[in-house]
TIFIKE-260612 format. One record per atom (N, C-alpha, C, O, CB): residue in three letters; atom name; x, y, z. Coordinates in pm, whole numbers. Atoms other than C-alpha are relative to their C-alpha. Glycine has a CB too. Layout:
N
("ALA"; "CA"; (X; Y; Z)) ...
***
This chain:
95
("UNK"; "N"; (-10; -131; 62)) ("UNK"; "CA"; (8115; 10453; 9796)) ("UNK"; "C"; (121; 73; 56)) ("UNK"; "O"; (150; 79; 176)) ("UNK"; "CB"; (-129; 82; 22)) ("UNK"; "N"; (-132; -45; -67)) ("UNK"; "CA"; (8445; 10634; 9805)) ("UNK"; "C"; (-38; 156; 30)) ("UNK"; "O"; (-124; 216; -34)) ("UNK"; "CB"; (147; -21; -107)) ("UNK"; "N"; (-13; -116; -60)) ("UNK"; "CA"; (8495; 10959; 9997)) ("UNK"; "C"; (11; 125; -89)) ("UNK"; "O"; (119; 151; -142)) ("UNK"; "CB"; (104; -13; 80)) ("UNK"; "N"; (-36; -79; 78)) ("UNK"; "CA"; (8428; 11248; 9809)) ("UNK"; "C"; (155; 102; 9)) ("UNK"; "O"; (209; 134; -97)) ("UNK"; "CB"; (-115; 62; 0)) ("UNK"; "N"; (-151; -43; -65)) ("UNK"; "CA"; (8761; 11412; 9944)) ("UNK"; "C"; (46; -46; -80)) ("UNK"; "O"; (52; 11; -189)) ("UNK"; "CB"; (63; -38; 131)) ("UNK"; "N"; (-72; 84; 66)) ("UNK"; "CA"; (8940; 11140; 9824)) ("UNK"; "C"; (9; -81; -141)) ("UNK"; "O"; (90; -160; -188)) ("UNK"; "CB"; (-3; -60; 68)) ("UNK"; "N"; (71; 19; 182)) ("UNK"; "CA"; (8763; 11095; 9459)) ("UNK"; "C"; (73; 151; -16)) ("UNK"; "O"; (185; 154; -68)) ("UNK"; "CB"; (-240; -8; -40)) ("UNK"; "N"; (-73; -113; 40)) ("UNK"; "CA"; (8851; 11470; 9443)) ("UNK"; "C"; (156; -15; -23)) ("UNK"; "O"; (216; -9; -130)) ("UNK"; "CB"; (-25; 99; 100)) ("UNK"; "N"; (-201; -12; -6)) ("UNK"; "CA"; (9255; 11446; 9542)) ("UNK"; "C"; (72; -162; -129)) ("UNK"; "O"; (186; -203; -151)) ("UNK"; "CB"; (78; -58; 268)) ("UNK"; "N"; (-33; 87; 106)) ("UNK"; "CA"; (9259; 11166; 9270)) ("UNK"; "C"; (-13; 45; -153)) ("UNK"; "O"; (54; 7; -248)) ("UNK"; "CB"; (-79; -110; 22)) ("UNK"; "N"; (42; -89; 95)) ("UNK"; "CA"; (9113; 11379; 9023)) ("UNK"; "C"; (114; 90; 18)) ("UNK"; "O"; (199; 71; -69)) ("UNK"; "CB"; (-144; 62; 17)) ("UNK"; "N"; (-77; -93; 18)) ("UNK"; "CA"; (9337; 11666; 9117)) ("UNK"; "C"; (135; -37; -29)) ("UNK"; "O"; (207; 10; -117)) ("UNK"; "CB"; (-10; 74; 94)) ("UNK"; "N"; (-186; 15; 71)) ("UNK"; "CA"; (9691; 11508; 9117)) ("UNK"; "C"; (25; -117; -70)) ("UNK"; "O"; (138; -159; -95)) ("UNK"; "CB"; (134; -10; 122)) ("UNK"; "N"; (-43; 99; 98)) ("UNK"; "CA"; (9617; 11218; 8905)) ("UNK"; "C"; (22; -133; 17)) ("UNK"; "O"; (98; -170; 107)) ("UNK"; "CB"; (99; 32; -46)) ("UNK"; "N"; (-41; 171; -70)) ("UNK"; "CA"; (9628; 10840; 8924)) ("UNK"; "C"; (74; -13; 11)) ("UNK"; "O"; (106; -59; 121)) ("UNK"; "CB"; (-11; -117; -36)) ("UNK"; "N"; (-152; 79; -53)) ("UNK"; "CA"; (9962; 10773; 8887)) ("UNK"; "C"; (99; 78; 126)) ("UNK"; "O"; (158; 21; 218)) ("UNK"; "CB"; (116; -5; -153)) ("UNK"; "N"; (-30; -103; -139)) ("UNK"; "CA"; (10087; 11049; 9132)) ("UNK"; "C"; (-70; -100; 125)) ("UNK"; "O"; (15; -153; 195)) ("UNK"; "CB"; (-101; 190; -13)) ("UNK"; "N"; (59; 47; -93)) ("UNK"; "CA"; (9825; 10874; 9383)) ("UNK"; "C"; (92; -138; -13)) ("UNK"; "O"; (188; -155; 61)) ("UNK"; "CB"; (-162; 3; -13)) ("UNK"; "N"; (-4; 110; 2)) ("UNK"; "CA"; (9886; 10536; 9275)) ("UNK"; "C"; (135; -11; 66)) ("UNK"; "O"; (145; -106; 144)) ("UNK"; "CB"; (-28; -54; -124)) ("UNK"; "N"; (-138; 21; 0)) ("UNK"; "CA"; (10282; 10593; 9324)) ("UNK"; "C"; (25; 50; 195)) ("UNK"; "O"; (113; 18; 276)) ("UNK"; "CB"; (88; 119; -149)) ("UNK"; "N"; (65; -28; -152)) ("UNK"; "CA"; (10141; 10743; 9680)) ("UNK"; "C"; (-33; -133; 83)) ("UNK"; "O"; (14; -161; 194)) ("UNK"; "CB"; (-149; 87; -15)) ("UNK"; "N"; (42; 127; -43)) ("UNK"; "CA"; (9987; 10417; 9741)) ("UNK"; "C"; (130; -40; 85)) ("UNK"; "O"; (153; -42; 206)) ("UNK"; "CB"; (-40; -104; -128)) ("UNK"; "N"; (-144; 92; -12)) ("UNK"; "CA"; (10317; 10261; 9749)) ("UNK"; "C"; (81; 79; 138)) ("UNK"; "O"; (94; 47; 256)) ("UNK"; "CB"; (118; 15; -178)) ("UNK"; "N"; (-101; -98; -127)) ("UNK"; "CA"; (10535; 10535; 9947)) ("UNK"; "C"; (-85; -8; 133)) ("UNK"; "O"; (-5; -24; 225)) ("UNK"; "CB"; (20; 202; -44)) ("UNK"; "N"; (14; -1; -97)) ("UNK"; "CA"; (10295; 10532; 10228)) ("UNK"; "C"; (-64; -165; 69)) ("UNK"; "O"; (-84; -188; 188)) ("UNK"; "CB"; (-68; 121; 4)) ("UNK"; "N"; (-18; 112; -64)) ("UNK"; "CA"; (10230; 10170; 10260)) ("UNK"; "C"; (167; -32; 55)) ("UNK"; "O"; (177; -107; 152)) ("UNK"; "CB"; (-55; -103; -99)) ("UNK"; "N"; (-136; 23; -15)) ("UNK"; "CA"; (10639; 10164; 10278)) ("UNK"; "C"; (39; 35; 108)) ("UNK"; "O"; (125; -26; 171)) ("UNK"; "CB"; (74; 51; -82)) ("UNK"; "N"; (-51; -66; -94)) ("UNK"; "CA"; (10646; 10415; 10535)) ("UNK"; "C"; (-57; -53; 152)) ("UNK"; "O"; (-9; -25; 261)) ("UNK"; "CB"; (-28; 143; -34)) ("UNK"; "N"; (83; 89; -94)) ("UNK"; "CA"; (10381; 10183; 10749)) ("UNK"; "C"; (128; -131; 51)) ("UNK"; "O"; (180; -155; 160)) ("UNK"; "CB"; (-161; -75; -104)) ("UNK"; "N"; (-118; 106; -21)) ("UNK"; "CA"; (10639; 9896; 10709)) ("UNK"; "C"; (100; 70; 57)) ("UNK"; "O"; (115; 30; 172)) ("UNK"; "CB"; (56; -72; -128)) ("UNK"; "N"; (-106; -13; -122)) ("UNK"; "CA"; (10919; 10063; 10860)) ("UNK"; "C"; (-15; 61; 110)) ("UNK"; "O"; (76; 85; 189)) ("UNK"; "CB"; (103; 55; -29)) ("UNK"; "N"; (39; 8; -151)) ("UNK"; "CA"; (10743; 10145; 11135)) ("UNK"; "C"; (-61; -78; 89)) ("UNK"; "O"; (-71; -49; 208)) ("UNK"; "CB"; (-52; 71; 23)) ("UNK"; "N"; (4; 76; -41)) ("UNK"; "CA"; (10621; 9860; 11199)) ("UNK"; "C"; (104; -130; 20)) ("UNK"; "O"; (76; -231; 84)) ("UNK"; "CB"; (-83; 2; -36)) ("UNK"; "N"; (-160; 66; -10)) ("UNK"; "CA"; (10997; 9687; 11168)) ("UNK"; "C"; (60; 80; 69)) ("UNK"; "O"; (154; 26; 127)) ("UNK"; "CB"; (90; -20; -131)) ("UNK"; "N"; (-72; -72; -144)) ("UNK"; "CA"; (11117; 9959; 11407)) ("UNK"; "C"; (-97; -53; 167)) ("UNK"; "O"; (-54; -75; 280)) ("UNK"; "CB"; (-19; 221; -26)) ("UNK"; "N"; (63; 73; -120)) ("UNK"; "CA"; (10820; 9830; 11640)) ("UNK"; "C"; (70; -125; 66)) ("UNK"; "O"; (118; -128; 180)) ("UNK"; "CB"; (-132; -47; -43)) ("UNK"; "N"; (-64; 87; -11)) ("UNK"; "CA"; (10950; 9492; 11605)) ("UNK"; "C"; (158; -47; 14)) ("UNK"; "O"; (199; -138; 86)) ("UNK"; "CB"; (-45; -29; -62)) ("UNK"; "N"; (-161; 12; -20)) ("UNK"; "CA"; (11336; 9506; 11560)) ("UNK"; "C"; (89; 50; 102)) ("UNK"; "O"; (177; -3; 168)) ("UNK"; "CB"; (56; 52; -99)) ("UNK"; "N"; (-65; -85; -129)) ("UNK"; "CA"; (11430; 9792; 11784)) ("UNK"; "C"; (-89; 53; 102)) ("UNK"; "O"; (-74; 163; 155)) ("UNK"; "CB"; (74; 126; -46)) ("UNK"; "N"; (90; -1; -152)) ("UNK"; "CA"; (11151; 9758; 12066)) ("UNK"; "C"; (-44; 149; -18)) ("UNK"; "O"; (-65; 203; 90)) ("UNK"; "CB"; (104; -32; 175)) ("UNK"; "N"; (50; -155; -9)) ("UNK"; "CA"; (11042; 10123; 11972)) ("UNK"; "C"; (-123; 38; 62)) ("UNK"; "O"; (-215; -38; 32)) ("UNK"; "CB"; (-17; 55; -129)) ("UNK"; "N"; (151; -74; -70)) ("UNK"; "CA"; (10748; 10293; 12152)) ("UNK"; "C"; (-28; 46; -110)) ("UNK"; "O"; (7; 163; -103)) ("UNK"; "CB"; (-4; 126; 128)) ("UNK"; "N"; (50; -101; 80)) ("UNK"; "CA"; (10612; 10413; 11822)) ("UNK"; "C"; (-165; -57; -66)) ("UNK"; "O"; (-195; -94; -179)) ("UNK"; "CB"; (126; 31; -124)) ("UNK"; "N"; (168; 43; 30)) ("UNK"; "CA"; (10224; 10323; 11811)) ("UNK"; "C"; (-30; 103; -62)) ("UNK"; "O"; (-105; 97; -160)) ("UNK"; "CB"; (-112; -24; 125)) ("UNK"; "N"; (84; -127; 63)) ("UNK"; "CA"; (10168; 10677; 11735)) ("UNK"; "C"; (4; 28; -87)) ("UNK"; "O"; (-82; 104; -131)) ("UNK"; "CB"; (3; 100; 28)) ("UNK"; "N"; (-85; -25; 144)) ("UNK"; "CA"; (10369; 10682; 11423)) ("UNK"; "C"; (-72; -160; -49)) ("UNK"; "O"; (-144; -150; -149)) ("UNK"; "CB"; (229; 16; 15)) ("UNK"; "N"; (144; 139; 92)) ("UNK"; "CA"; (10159; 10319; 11309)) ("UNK"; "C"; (-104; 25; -42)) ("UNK"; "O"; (-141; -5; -156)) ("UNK"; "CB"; (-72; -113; 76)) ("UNK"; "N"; (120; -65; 5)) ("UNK"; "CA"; (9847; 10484; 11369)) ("UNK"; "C"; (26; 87; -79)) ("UNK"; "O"; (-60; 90; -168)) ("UNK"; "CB"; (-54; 45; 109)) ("UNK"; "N"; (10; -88; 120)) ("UNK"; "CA"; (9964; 10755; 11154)) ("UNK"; "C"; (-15; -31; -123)) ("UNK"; "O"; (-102; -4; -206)) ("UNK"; "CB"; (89; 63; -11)) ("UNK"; "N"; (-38; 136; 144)) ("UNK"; "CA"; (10088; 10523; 10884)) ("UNK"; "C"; (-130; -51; -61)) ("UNK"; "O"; (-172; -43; -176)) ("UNK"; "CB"; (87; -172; 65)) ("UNK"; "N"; (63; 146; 54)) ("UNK"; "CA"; (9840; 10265; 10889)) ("UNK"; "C"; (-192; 120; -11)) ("UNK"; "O"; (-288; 45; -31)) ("UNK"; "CB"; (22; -203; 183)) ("UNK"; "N"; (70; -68; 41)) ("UNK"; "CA"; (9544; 10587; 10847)) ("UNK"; "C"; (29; 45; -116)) ("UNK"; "O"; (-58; 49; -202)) ("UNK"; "CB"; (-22; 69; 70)) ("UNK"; "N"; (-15; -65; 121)) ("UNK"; "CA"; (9750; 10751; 10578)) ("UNK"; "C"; (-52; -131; -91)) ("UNK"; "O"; (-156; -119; -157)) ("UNK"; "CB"; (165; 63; -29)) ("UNK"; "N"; (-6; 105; 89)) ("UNK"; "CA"; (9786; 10375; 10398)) ("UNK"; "C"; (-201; -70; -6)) ("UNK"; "O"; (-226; -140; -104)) ("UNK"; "CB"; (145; -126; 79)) ("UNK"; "N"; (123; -3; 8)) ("UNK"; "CA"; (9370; 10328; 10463)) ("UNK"; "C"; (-32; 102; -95)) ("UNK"; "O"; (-128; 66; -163)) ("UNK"; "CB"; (-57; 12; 118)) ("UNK"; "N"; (69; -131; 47)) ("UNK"; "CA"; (9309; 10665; 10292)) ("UNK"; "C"; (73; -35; -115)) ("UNK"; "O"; (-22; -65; -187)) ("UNK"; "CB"; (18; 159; 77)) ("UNK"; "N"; (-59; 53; 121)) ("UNK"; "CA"; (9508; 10565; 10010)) ("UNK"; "C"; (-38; -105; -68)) ("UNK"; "O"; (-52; -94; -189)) ("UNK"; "CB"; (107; -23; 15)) ("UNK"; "N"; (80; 72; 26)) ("UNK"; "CA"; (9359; 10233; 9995)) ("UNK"; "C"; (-124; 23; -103)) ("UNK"; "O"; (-145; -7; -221)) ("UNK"; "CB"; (-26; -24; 104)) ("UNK"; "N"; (145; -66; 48)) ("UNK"; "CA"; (9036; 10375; 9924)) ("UNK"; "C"; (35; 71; -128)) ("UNK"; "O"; (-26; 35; -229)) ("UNK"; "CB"; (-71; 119; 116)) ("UNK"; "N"; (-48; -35; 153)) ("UNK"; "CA"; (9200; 10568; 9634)) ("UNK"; "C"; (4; -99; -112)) ("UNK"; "O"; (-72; -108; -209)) ("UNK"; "CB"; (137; 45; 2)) ("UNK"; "N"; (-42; 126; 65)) ("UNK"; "CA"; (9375; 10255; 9497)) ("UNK"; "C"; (-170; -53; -44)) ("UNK"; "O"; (-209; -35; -160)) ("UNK"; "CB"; (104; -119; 127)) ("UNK"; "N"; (106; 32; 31)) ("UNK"; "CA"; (9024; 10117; 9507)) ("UNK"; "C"; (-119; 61; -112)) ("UNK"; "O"; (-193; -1; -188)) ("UNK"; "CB"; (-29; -4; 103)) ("UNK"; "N"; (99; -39; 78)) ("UNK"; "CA"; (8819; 10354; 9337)) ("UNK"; "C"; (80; 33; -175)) ("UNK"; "O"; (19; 35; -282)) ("UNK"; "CB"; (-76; 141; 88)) ("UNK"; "N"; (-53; -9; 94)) ("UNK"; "CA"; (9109; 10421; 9091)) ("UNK"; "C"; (-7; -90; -97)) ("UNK"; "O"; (-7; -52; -214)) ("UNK"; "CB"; (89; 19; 26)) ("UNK"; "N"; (16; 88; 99)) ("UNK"; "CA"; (9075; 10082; 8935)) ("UNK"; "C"; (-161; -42; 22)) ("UNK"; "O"; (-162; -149; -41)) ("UNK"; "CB"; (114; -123; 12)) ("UNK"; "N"; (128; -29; -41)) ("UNK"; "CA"; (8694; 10080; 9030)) ("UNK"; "C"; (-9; -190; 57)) ("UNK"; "O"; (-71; -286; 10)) ("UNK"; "CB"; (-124; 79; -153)) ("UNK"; "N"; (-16; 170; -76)) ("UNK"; "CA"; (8765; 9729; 9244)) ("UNK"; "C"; (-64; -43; 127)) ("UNK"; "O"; (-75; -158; 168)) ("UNK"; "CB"; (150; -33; 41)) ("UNK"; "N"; (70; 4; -109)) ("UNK"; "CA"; (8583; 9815; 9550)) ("UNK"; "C"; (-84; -119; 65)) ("UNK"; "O"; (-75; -177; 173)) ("UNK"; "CB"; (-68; 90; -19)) ("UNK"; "N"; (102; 139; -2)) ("UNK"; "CA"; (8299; 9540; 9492)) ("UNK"; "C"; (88; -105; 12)) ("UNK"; "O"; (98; -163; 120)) ("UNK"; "CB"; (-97; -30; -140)) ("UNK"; "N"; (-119; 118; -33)) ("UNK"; "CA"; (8587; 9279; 9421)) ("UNK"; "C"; (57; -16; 117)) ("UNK"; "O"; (27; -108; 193)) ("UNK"; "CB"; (114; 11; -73)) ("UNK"; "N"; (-109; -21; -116)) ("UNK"; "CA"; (8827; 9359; 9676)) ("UNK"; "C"; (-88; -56; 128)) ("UNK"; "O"; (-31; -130; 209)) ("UNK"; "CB"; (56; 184; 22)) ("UNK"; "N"; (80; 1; -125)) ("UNK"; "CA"; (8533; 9335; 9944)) ("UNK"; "C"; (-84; -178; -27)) ("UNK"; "O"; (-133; -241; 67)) ("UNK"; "CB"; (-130; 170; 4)) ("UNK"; "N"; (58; 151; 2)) ("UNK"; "CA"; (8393; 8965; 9790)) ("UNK"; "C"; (131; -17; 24)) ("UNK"; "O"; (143; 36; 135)) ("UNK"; "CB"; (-83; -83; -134)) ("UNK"; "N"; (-147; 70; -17)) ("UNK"; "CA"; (8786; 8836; 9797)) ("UNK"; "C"; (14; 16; 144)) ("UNK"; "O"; (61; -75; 213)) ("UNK"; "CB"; (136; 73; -89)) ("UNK"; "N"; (-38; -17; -142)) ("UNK"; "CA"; (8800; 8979; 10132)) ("UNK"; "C"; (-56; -96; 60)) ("UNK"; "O"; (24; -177; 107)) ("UNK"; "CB"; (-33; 122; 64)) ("UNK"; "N"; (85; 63; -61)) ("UNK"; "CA"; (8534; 8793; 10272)) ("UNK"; "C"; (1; -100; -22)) ("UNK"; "O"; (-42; -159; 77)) ("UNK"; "CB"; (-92; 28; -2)) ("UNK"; "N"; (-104; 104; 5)) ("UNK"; "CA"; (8678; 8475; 10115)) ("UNK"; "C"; (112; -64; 43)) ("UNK"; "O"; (130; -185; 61)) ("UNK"; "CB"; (26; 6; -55)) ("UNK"; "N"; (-104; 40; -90)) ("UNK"; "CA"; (8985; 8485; 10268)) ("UNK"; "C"; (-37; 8; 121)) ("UNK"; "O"; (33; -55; 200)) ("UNK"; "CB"; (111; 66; -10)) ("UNK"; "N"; (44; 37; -145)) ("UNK"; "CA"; (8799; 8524; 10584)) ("UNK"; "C"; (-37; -124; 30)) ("UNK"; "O"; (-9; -180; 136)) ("UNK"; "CB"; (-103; 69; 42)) ("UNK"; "N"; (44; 117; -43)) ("UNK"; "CA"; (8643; 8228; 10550)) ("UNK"; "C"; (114; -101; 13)) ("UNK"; "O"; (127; -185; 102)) ("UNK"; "CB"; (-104; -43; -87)) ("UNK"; "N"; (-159; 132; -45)) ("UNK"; "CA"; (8998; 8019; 10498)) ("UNK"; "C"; (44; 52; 94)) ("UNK"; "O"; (86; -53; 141)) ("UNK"; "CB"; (152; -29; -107)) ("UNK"; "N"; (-47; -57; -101)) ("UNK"; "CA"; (9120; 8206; 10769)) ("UNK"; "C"; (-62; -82; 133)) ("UNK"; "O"; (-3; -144; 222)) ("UNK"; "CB"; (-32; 149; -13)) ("UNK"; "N"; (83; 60; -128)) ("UNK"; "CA"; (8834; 8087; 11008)) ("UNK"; "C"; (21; -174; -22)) ("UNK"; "O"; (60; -250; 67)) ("UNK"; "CB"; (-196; 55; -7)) ("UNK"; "N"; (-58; 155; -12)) ("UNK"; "CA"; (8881; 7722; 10871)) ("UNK"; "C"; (99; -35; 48)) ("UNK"; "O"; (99; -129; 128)) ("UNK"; "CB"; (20; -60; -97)) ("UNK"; "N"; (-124; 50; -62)) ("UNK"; "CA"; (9251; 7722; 10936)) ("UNK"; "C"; (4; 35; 151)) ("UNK"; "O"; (73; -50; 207)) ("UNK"; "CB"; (126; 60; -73)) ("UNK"; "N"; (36; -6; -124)) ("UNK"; "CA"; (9165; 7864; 11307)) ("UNK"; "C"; (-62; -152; 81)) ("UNK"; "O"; (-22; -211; 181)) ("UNK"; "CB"; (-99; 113; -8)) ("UNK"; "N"; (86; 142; -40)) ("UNK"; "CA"; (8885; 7540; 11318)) ("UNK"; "C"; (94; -67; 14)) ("UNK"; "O"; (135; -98; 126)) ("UNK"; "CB"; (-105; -74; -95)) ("UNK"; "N"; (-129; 117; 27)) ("UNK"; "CA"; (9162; 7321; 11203)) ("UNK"; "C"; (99; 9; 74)) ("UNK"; "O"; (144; -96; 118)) ("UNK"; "CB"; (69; 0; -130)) ("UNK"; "N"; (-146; -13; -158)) ("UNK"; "CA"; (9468; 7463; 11470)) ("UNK"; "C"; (-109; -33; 94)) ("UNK"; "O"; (-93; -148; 137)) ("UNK"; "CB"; (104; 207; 60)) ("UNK"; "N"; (66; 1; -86)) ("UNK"; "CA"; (9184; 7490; 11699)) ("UNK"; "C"; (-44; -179; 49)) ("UNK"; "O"; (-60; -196; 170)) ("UNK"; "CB"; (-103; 100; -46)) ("UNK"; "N"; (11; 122; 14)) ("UNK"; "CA"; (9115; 7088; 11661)) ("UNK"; "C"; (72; -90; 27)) ("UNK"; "O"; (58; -189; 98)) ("UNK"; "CB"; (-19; -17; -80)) ("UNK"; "N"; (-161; 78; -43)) ("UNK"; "CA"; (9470; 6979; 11641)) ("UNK"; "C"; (56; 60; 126)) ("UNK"; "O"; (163; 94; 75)) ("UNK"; "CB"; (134; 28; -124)) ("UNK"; "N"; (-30; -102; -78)) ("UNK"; "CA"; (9565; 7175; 11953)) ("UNK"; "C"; (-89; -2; 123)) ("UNK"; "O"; (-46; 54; 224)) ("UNK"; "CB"; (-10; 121; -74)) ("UNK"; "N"; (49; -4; -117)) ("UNK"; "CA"; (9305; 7119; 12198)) ("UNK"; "C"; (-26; -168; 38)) ("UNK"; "O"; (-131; -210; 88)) ("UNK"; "CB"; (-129; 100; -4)) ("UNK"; "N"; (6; 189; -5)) ("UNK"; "CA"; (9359; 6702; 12217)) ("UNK"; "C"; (65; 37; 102)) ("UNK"; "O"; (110; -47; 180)) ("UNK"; "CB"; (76; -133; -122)) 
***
């Protein structure tokens, strides 16, 4: 169930406004996490900002195309190849 907050501010400025939101603040996550990595930056605090705005947006994205249920079976799919390919390094790797 999405956040009434965030059902509201989708309602008020509109899917594509949000949706186009989506985008700009996943973007703004990525270059702070390529300043982490490229130029050794101390900026955790500015990730954490990011990577809350780009969650809270998420959740938009989600209820905007009403994908929630999906998104969360797919998720839990790729967990499972995830944990196989772990088994599988984990196998080759400890000989």
């Amino acid at each position: 169930m999405v956040n009434p907050i965030l059902k509201r501010a989708l309602i008020t400025w509109g899917e594509q406004a949000q949706m186009l939101m989506v985008v700009e603040e996943m973007s703004e996550l990525m270059k702070e996490i390529l300043k982490n990595i490229n130029r050794k930056k101390d900026n955790v605090s500015q990730i954490i900002e990011e990577t809350a705005d780009v969650e809270i947006m998420l959740e938009q994205l989600k209820e905007n195309y009403n994908i929630a249920d999906a998104v969360a079976a797919y998720k839990n799919e790729k967990i499972k190849v995830i944990e196989q390919r772990l088994n599988d390094w984990d196998s080759k790797h400890s000989k």
